[in-house]
N, C-alpha and C positions, 0 to 999 in steps of 0.2 A: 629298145623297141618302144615306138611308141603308144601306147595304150588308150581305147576309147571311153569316151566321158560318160558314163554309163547312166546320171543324173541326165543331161543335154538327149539324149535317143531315147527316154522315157520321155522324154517332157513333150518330146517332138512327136513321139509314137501317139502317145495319150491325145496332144492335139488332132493331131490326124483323125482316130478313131471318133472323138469330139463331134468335128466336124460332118463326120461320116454321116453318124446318127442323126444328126439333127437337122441335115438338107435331104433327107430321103425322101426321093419324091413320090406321089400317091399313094403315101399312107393317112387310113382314114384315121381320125380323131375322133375323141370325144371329149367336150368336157367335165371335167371332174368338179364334184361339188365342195366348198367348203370345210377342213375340216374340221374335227368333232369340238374341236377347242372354240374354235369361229361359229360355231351354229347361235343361232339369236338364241336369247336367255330370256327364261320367263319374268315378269314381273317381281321387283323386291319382295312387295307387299309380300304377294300368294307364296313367294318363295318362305316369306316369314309364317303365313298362316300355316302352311305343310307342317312347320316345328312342333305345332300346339294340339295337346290331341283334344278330342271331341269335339272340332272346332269346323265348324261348317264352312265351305272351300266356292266361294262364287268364284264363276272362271267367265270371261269372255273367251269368245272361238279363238283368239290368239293365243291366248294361255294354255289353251287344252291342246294348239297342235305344238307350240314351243315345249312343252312339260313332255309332251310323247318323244322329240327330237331329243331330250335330255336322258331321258329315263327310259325308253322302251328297251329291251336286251335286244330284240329283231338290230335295232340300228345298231346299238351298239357292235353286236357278230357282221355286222356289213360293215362297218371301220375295221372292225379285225382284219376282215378277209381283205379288205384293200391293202395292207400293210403287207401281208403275203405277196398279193398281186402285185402289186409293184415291185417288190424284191427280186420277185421271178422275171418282172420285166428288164429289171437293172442286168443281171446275168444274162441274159438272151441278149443288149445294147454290148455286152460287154466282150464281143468275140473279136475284138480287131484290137482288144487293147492287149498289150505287151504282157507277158507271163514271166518271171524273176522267179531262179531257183537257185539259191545261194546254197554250198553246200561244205561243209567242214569237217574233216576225221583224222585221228591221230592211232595207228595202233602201233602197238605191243608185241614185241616178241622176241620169248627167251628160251635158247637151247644150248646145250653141250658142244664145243667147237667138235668137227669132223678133222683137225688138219693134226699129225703124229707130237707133233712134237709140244700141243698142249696137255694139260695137267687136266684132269677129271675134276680138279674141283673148281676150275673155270667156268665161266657161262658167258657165251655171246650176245648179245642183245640186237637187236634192230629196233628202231623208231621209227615210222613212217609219218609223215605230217601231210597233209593236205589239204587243200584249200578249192576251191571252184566257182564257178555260176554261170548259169546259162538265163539264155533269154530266149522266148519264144512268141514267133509276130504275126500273126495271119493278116496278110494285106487284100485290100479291096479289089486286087486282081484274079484273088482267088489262092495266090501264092502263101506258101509256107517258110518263115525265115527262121533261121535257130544261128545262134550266135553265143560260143561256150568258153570259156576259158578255164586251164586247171592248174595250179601250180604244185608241186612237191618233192620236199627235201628229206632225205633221209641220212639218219644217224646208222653207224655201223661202230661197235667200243666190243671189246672184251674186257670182262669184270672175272678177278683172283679174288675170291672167299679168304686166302688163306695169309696176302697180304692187304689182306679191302683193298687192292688198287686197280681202277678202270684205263682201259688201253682205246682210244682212237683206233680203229679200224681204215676210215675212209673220213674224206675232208667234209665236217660239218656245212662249210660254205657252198656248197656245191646243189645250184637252186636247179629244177629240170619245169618248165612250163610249156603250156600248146595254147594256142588257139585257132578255133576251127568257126566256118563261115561255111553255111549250108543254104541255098534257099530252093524251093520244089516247085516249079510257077505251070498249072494248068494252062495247054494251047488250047484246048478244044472241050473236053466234058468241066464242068466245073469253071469257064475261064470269066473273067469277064466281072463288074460290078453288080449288073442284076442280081445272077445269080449266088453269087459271095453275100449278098446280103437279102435274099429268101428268110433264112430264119429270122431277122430282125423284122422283118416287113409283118413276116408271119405273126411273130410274138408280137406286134404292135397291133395286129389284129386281134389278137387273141385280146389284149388291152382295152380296147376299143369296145369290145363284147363284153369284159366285167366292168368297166367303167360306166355301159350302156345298163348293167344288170344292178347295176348300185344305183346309181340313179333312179331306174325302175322302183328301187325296192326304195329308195326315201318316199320316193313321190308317193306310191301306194302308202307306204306308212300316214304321211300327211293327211291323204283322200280319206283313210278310211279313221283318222283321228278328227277329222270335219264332219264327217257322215255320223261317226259316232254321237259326237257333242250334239249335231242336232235331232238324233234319237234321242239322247236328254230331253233339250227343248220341246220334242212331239209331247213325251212321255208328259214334263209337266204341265204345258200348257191342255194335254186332255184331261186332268187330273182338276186344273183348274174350269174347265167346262163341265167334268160330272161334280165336282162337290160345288157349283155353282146353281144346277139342275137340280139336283138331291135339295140344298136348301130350301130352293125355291117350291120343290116340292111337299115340303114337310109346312112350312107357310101356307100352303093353299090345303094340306090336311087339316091347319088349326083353324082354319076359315070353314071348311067343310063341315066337321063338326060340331064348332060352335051352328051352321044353317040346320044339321040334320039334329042338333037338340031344338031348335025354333023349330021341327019339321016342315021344314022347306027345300030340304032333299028328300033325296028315300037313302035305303041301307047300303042299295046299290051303288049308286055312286061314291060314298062312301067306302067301301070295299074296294071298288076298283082304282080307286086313288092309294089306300093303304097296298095294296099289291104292286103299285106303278112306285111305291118308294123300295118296295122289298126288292125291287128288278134294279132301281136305281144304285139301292146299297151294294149288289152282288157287283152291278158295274164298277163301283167303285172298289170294291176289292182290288178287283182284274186291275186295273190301271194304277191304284198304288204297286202292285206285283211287276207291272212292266216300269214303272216306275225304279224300283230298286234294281230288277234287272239292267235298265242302262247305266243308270249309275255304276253298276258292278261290271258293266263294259266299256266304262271310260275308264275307271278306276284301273280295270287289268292291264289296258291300253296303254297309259299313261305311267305304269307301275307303282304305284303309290301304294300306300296302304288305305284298305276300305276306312271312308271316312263318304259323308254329305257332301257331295260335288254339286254344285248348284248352278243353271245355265242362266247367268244374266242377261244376255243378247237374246233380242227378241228376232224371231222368225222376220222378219218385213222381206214383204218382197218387192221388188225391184217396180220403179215407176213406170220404166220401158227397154224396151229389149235391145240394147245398141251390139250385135253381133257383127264380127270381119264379115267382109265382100269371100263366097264359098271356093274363089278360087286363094285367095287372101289364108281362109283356111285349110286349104290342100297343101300349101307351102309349108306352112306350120306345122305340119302330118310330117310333110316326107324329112323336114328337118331336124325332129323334135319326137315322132312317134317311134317306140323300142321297135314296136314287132318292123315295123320299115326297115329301121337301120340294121336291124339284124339281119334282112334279108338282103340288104347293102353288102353289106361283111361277109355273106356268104356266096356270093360272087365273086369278091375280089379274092378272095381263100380259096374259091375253086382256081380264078387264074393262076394264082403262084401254085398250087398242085399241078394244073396243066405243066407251067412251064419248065419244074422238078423235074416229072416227067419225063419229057422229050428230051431233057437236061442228063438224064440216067441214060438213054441210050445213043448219047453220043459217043462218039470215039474217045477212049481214053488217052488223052497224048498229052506227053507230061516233059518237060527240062526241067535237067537237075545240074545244078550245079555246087561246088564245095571244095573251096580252099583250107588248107591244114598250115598253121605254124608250125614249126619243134623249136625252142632255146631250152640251150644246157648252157651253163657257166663253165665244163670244161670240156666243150666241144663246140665243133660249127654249127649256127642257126640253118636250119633246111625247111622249106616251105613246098608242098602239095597240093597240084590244082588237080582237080577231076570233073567232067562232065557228063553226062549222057540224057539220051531223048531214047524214050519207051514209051510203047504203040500197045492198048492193048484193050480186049473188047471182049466183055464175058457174053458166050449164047449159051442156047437152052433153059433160059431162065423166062418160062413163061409169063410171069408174075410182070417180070419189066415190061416185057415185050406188050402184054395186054396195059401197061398204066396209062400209057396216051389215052388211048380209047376208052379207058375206063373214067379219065380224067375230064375230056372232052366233055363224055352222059353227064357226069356229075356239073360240069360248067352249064351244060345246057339246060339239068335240070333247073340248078341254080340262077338261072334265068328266068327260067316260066313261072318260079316259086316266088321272084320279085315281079314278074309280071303281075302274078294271082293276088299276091301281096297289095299292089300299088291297087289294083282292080276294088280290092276289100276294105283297103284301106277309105277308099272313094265312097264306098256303101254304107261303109259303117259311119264315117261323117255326117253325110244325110241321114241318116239314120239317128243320129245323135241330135244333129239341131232341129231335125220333125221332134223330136220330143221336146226338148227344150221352146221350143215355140209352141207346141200342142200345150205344155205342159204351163204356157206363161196366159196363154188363152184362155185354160181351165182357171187359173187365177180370179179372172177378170168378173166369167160367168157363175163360181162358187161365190163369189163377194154378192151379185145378183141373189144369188139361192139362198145366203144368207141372211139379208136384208128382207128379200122377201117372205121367208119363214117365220122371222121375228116379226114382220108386218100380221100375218094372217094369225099368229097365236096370238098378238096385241089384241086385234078385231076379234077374234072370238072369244077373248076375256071379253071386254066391252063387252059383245052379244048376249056374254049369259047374264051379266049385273045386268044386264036391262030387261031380263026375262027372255029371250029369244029362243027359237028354238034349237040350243047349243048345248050338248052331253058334255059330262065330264070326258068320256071315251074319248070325245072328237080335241077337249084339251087337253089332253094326255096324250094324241096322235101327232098334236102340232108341235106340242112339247118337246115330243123324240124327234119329231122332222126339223125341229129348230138343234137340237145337240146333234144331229147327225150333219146335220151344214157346215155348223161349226166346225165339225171334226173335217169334214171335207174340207173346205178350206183350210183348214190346220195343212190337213193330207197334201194339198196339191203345192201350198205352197212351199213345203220341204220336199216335197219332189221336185220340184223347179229348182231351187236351188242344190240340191245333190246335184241334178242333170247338169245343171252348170259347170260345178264342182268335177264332174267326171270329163266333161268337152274340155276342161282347161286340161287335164290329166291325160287326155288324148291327143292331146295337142300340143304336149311335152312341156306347158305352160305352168306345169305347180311350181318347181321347184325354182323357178324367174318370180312369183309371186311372193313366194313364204321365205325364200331365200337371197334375199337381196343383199 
C-alpha cells in the first residue's frame, strides 16, 4: 500500500494557509511602531551623568523624551501587552493551518487461561501495540478534512510459572492497519472564502485597534514628556525673572536709604519699597516650589531617580508660522488621527457582524464524504466509501432570527458615529490651528508689551533722578508690569509651542517626528 508523504501535504497545507493570510483583501492595517530594542537611545554623555549621584542632569527636549521612551513602565506595559497581542493574532491566522496528532500506546494484559486443559499456574498474556496519527485541515472553502491512520499488532503467548517457559499463542507478524479520508465541505451556511475567513478579518481588526491604541499610548507618552520638560523651562525661566526683580529690588532699597538718610525721601517711600521686597521674596518662594515640582514631574515621568534635571533648551519661538494647506491637514486627521480610525474599524467590524449574521441563518447543507482502508497481513485489504448530504435549519431561536436586524442598527449606528466622528474630527482641527495661530499672534504682541513696559519703567526711573513728579509707588507698579510681561511672554510663548506639539499629536504626526 502505498503511504502519503506526510512532510510534502504539511509543507503544501502550510503554503496554502501562508498565502491565505497574507492576500486577505480589506483588511484595515496599521502600522506598528518600532520596537523596544530599536527605540532612539539617549545621549552617552547623560546616559553617564545618570550613574553619578548628586550630579545635576542638563537635558535638551531630546533627551527628556528619549529617557521617557527608555525608562517610563507606562511604555514598557504597552511592549508587554503587544507581545500578547500578537500572539493572540498568530492563533486567530492560524485556523487553516494543518493540525498533527501523533499518537502511540502499548498495553498490558495478564490473566488465567479459561481453556480445560491448562494448568492454574499458567498465565496468558496479551500485548497490544499501537501506533497512529491524524491530521486535521480546515480549507478556505469552509470544508473540514481529517486524514488518520492507525497501525496495530498484537502478541497472544502463554507463560508456565512452573517450567518459566512462554508459548506463542497467535503469529507475532501479523500487522492490522486502516486509513480513513474524511472531508465535511459546507454548500450553503458557512460556504465559501468570505466567510471561512470572518474570524481572521475580524482578529485583524481587533489588531488594528491595539496596534492603533499602542501607538496612541507612545505618542501621548512623547507629548506629555514635551509638555513636561517645558514645564521645567517655564518653572526656571520665571524663577530667573523673580530673582532678577527681587535683586534689582533690594538695589534700589540700598539707594533709597542711603536718599532717606540725606532726607530726600520721606519714610514713606521707604517703607513701601521694603514691603514691594517682602511681596517679591514670598514670590520667590512660590516659584522655587513650582520649580521643584516640575522637576519632580520629569523626574517621575522619565523614571529616574530624584536628582536636579536642568532644561538647557531655551523656550524660542518660532520666526513664522509655516502650517499645511487645512485640507492638507484633514488628510492627515483621517490617516493618522486614533479616534478616526477607531471609528473606521468599527464599521468594518459591524460589516463582518452583519454578514455572520445572515451567514447563521442560512440553510445548513453540508456533503460529507469518507473513504476507510482495512490491511491485515493475514487477510484481504477491503476499502469503504460513504457519502451523504444533510439539510438542516434550527427555528425558534429568536436571538438568530433577531441578528440581522440587530446587526444592520449596529452597521448604521456605525456609520453616523464616523460620520459624527469625521464632522469632529473637522471642528476640532480648526479649533486647534485658531489657537496655534491666536496663540503665535499673542507672541508677537507680549514681545510689544514687554518692550514697552521696560521702556516706561526706564523713563520713570529717569523721571525721579531728575526730580519729576514720579512716586516710588508708580516705580514699583511699573516694576510688577514689567515682571508680569515678562512672565506673559514666557506664558504665551510655551503655549504656542505645546499647541503645536498637540496639532502634530492630532495629526498622528509625533511618532513620524521622535521616531524615525
Amino acid at each position: 500500500m502505498k503511504m502519503i508523504n506526510t512532510n510534502v501535504f504539511l509543507l503544501k497545507t502550510s503554503f496554502l494557509s501562508l498565502c491565505l493570510v497574507c492576500f486577505l483583501p480589506n483588511l484595515v492595517k496599521a502600522q506598528d511602531v518600532p520596537s523596544q530594542q530599536d527605540l532612539p537611545k539617549v545621549n552617552p554623555e547623560i546616559q553617564l551623568l545618570l550613574g553619578k549621584p548628586n550630579q545635576d542632569i542638563p537635558l535638551k527636549l531630546v533627551d527628556a523624551v528619549y529617557l521617557t521612551l527608555q525608562n517610563n513602565r507606562d511604555v514598557k506595559i504597552a511592549y508587554l501587552q503587544r507581545i500578547v497581542d500578537k500572539a493572540r493574532l498568530s492563533e486567530s491566522e492560524s485556523i487553516f493551518s494543518p493540525t498533527l496528532r501523533p499518537q502511540l500506546s502499548l498495553n498490558l494484559n495478564a490473566r488465567e487461561p479459561e481453556f480445560a486443559s491448562a494448568q492454574k499456574t499458567d498465565i496468558v498474556t496479551n500485548t497490544t501495540a499501537r501506533i497512529g496519527a491524524g491530521i486535521n485541515l480546515k480549507l478556505p472553502t469552509g470544508a473540514s478534512l481529517n486524514l488518520g491512520w492507525n497501525g496495530e499488532n498484537v502478541w497472544k503467548g502463554q507463560y508456565s510459572k512452573d517450567s518459566s517457559s512462554y508459548l506463542p499463542l497467535t503469529d507475532p507478524n501479523i500487522l492490522s492497519q486502516d486509513v480513513s479520508f474524511s472531508i465535511s465541505q459546507p454548500l450553503l451556511k458557512d460556504f465559501g472564502v468570505y466567510l471561512s475567513t470572518l474570524n481572521i478579518r475580524r482578529a485583524r481588526l481587533t489588531e488594528s485597534t491595539n496596534i492603533l491604541n499602542f501607538r496612541n499610548s507612545i505618542a501621548q507618552t512623547i507629548t506629555n514628556s514635551v509638555v513636561t520638560y517645558r514645564n521645567l523651562l517655564l518653572a526656571q525661566e520665571r524663577l530667573k525673572i523673580e530673582e532678577a526683580s527681587f535683586a534689582s529690588a533690594k538695589e534700589e532699597l540700598d539707594r533709597l536709604q542711603l536718599l532717606f538718610t540725606e532726607g530726600k525721601i520721606t519714610k514713606n517711600d521707604l517703607i513701601q519699597r521694603q514691603a514691594d521686597i517682602a511681596q517679591k521674596e514670598f514670590n520667590l518662594i512660590n516659584v522655587k516650589t513650582n520649580l521643584t515640582e516640575a522637576i519632580a514631574s520629569l523626574t517621575k515621568l522619565t523614571d529616574l531617580p530624584l536628582k536636579m534635571l536642568i532644561a538647557v533648551e531655551k523656550p524660542l519661538p518660532p520666526d513664522s508660522l509655516n502650517l499645511p494647506t487645512f485640507e492638507e491637514m484633514i488628510k492627515l486627521a483621517e490617516d493618522n488621527n486614533i479616534r478616526y480610525l477607531f471609528a473606521v474599524n468599527a464599521v468594518e467590524n459591524a460589516k463582518l457582524s452583519l454578514a455572520e449574521a445572515k451567514n447563521q441563518q442560512s440553510l445548513d447543507l453540508t456533503l460529507n464524504l469518507r473513504y476507510g482502508f482495512n490491511s491485515f497481513s493475514h487477510q484481504r485489504d477491503s476499502g469503504n466509501f460513504t457519502s451523504s448530504l444533510v439539510l438542516s435549519r434550527e427555528f425558534g431561536n429568536l436571538s438568530q432570527d433577531n441578528a440581522v436586524l440587530k446587526s444592520e442598527v449596529n452597521l448604521q449606528q456605525a456609520e453616523y458615529s464616523l460620520a459624527n466622528t469625521r464632522v469632529d474630527i473637522n471642528e476640532q482641527l480648526r479649533n486647534r490651528v485658531r489657537n496655534v495661530r491666536d496663540s503665535f499672534t499673542q507672541i508677537q504682541l507680549s514681545k510689544q508689551a514687554t518692550n514697552l513696559a521696560e521702556l516706561r519703567l526706564n523713563s520713570a526711573r529717569e523721571k525721579m533722578k531728575s526730580g519729576n513728579n514720579v512716586s516710588t509707588t508708580d516705580i514699583i507698579n511699573f516694576e510688577k508690569g514689567l515682571v508680569d510681561a515678562k512672565n506673559q511672554e514666557l506664558n504665551v510663548t510655551i503655549s504656542h509651542l505645546n499647541s503645536m506639539t498637540q496639532l502634530e499629536e492630532f495629526l498622528g504626526m509625533t511618532l513620524n517626528k521622535w521616531l524615525k
